[in-house]
DSSP file (Angstrom, degrees, kcal/mol; ACC not computed):
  #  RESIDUE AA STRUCTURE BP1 BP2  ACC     N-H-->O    O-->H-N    N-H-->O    O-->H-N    TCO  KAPPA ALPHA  PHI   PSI    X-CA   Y-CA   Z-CA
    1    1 A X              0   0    0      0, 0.0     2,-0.3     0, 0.0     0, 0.0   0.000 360.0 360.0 360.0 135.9  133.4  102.5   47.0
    2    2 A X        -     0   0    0      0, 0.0     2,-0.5     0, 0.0     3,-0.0  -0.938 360.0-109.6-127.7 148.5  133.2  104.8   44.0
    3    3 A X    >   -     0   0    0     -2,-0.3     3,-1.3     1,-0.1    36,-0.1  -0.782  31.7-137.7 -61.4 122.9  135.5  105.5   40.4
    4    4 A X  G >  S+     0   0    0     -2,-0.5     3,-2.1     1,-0.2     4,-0.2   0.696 101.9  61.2 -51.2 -27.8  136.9  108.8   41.3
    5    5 A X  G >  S+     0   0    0      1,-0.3     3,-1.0     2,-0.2     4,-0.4   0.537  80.5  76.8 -99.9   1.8  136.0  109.7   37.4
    6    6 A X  G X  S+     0   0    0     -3,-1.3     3,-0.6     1,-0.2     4,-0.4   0.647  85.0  72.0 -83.8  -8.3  132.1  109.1   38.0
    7    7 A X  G X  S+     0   0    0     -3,-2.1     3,-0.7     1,-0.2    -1,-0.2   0.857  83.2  66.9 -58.5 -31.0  132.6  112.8   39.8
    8    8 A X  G <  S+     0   0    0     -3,-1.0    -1,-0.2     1,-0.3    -2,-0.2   0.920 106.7  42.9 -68.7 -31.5  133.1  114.3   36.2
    9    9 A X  G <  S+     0   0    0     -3,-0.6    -1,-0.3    -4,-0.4    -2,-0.2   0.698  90.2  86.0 -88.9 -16.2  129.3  113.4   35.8
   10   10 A X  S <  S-     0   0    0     -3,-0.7     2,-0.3    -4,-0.4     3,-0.1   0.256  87.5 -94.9 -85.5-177.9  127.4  114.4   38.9
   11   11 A X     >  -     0   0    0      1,-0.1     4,-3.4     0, 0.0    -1,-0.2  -0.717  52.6 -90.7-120.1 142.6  125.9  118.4   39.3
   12   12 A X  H  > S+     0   0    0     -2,-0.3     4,-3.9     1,-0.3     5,-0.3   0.999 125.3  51.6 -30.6 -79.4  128.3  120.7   41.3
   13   13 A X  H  > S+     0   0    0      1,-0.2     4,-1.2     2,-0.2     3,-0.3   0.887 101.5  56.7 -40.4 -46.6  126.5  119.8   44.7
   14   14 A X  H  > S+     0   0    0      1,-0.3     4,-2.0     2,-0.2    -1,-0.2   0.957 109.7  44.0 -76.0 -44.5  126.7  116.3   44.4
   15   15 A X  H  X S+     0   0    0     -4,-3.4     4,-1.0     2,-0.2    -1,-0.3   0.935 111.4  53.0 -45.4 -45.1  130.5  116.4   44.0
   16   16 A X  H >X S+     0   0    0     -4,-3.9     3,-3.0    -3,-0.3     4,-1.6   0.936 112.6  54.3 -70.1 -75.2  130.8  119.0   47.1
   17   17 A X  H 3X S+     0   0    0     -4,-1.2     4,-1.5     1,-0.3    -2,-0.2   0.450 109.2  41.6 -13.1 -57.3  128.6  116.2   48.9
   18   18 A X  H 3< S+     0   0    0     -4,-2.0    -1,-0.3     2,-0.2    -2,-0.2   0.328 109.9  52.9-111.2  29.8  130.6  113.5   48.3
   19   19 A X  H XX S+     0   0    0     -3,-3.0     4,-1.9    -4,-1.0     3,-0.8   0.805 110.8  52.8 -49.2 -63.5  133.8  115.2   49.0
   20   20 A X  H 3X S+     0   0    0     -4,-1.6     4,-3.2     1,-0.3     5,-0.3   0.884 108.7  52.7 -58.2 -48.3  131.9  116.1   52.3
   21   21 A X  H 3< S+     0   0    0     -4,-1.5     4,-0.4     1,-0.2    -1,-0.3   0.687 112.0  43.5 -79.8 -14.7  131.1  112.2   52.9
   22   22 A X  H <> S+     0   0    0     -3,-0.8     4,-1.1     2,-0.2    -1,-0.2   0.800 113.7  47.4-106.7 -26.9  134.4  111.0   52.5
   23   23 A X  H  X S+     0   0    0     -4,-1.9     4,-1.0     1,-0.2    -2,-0.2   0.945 111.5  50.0 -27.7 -67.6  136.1  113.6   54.5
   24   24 A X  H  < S+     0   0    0     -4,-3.2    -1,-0.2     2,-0.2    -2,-0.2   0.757 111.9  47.0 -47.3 -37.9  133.7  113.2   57.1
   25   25 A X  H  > S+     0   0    0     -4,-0.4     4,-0.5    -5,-0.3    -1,-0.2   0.584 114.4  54.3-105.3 -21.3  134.4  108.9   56.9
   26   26 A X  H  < S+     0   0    0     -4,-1.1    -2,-0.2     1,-0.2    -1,-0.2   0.792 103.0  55.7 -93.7 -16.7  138.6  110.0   56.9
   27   27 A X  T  < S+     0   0    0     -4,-1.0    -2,-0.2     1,-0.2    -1,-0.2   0.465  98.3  57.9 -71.6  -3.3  138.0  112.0   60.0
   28   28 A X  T  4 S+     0   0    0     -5,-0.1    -1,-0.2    -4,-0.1    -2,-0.1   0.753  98.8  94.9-102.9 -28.5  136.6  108.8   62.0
   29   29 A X     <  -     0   0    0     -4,-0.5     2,-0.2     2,-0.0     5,-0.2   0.474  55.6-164.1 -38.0 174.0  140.0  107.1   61.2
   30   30 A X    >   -     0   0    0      3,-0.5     3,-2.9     5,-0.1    -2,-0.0  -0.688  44.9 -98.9-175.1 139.8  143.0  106.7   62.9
   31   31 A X  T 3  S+     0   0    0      1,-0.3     3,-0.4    -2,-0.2    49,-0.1   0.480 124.2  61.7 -47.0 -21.3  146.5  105.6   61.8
   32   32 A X  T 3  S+     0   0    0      1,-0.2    -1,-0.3    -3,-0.0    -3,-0.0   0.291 130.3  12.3 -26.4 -15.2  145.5  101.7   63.2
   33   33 A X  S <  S+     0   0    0     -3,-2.9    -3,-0.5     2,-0.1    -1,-0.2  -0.199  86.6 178.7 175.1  82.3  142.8  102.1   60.5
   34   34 A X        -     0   0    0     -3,-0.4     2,-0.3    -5,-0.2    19,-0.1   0.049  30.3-128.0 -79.9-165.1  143.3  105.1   58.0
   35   35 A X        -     0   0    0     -9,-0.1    19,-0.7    17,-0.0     2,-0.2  -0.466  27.6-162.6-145.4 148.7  140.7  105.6   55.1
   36   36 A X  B     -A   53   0A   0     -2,-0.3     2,-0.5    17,-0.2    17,-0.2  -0.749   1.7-157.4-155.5 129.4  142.9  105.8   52.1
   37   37 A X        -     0   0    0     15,-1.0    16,-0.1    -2,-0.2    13,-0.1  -0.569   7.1-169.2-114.0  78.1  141.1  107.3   49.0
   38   38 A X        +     0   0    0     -2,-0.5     2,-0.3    13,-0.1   -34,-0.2  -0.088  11.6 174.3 -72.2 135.6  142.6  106.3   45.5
   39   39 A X  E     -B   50   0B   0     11,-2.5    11,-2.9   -36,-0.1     2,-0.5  -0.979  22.0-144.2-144.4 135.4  141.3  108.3   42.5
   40   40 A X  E     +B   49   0B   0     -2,-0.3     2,-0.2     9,-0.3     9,-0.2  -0.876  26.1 170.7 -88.5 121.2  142.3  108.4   38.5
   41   41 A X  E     -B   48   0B   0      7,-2.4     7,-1.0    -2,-0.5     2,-0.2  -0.595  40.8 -78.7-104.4 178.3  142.1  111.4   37.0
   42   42 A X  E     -B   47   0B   0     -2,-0.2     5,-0.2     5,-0.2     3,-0.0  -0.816  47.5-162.3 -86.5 147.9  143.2  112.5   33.6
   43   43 A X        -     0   0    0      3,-4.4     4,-0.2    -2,-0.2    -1,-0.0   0.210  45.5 -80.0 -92.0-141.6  147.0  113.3   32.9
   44   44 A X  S    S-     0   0    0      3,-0.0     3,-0.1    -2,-0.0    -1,-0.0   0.853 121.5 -20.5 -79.1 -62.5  148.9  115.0   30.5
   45   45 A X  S    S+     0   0    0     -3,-0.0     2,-0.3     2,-0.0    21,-0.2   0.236 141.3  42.2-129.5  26.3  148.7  111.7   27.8
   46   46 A X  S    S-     0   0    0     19,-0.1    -3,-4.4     0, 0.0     2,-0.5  -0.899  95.7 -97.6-141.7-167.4  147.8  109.0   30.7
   47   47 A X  E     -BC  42  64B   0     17,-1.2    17,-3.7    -2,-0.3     2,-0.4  -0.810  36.4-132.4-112.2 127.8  145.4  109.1   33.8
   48   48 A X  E     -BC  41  63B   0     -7,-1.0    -7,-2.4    -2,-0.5     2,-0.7  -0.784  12.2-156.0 -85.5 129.0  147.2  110.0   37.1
   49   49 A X  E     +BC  40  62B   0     13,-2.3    13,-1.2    -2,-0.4    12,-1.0  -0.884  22.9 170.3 -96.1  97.6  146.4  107.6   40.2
   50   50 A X  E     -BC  39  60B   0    -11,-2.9   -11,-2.5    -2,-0.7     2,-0.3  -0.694  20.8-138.1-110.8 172.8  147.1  109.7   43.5
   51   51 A X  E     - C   0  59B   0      8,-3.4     8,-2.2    -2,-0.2     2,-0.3  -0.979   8.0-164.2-154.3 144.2  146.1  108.6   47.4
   52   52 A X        -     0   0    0     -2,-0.3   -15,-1.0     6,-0.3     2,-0.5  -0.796   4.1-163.5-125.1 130.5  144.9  110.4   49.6
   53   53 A X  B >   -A   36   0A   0     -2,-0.3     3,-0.7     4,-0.2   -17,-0.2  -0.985  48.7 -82.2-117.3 155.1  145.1  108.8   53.5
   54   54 A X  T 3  S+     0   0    0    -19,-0.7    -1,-0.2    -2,-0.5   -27,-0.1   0.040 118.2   7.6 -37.1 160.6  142.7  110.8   56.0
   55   55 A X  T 3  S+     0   0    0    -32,-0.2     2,-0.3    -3,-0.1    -1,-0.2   0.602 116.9  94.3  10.7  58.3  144.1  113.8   57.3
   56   56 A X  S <  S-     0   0    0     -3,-0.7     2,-0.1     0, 0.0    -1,-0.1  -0.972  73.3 -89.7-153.1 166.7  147.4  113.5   54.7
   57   57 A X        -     0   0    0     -2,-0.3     2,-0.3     1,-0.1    -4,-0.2  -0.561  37.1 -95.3 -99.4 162.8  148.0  115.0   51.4
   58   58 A X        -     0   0    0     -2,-0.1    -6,-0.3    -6,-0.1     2,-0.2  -0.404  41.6-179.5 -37.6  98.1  147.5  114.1   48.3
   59   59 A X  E     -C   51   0B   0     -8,-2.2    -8,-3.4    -2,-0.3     2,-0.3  -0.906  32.4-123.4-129.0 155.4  150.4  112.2   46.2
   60   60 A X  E     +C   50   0B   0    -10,-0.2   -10,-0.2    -2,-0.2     3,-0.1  -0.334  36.5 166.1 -64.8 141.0  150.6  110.9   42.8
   61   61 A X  E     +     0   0B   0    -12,-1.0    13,-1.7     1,-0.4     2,-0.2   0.419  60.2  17.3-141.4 -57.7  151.5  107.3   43.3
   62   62 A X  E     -CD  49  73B   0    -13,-1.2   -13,-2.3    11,-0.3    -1,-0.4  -0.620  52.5-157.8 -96.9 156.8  150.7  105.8   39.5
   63   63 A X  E     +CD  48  72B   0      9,-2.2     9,-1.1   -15,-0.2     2,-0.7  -0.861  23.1 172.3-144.3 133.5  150.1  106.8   36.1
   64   64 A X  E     -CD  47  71B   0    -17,-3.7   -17,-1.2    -2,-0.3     7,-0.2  -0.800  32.9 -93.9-142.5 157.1  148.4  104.9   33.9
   65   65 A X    >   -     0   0    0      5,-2.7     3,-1.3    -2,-0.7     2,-0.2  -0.087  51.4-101.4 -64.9 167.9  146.8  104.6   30.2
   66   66 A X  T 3  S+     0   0    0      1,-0.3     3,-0.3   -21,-0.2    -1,-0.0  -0.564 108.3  29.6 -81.3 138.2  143.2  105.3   29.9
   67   67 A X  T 3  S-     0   0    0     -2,-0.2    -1,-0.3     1,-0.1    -2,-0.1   0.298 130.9 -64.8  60.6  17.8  141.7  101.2   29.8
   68   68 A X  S <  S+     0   0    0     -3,-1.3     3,-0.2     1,-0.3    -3,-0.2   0.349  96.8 133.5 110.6 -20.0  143.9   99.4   31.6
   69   69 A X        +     0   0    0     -3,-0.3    -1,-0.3     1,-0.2    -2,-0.0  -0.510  63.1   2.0 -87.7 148.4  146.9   99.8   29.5
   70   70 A X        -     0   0    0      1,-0.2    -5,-2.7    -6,-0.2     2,-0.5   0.891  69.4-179.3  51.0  75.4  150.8  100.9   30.7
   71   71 A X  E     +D   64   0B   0     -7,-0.2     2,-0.3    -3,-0.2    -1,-0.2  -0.882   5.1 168.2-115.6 116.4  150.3  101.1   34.4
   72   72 A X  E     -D   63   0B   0     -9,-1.1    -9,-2.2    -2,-0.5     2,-0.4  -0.837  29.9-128.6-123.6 173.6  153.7  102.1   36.4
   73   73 A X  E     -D   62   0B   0     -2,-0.3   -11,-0.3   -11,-0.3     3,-0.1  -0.771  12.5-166.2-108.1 136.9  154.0  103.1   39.7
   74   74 A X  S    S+     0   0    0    -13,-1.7     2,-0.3    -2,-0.4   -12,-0.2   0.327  74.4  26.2-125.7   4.5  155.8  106.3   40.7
   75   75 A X        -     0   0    0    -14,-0.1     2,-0.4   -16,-0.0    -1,-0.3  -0.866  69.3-124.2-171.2 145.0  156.1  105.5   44.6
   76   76 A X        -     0   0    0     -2,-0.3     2,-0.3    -3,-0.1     0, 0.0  -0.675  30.2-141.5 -89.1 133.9  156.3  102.6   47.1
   77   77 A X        -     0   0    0     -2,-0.4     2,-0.3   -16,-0.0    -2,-0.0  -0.821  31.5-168.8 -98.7 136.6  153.0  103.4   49.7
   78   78 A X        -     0   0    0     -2,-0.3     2,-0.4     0, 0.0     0, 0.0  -0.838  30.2 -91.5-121.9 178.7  155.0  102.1   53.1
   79   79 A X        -     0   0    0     -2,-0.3    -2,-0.0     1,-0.1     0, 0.0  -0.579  48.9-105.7 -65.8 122.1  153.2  101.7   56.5
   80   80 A X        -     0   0    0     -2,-0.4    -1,-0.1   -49,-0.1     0, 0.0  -0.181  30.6-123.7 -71.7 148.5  153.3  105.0   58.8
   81   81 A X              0   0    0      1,-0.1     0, 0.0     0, 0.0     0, 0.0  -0.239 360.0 360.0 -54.1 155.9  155.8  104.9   62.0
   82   82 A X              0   0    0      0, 0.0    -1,-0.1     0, 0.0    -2,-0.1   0.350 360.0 360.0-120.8 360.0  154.0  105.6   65.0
């Protein structure tokens, strides 16, 4: 487990790398046991939370202030049908 924002600091490869390593670790998955990969980025005047499950797109689900502060939720994550 990593802070999505420790990417800003790494050298171009090392980013493509571990992109590649968690890709690779969401492909081994299966909807009995997804991968689900939450990252804060910066927003417009908060930090955006989206999740990513393996082999699904991206969504915002939070946004929240930069420490800890004024954290909402923008979507209820349910379990997928099968």
């Amino acid at each position: 487990m990593f802070h999505s924002v420790v990417l800003l600091y790494l050298s171009h490869q090392k980013r493509e790398r571990v992109t590649q390593m968690i890709t690779a670790a969401g492909e081994r998955t299966s909807m009995e046991g997804p991968l689900a990969c939450l990252s804060v980025e910066p927003g417009e005047s908060e930090a955006d939370v989206h999740s990513t499950l393996a082999r699904r797109r991206r969504k915002r689900i939070a946004k929240a202030g930069y420490h800890s502060r004024n954290a909402s939720l923008s979507c209820v994550l349910e379990k997928p049908a099968r």
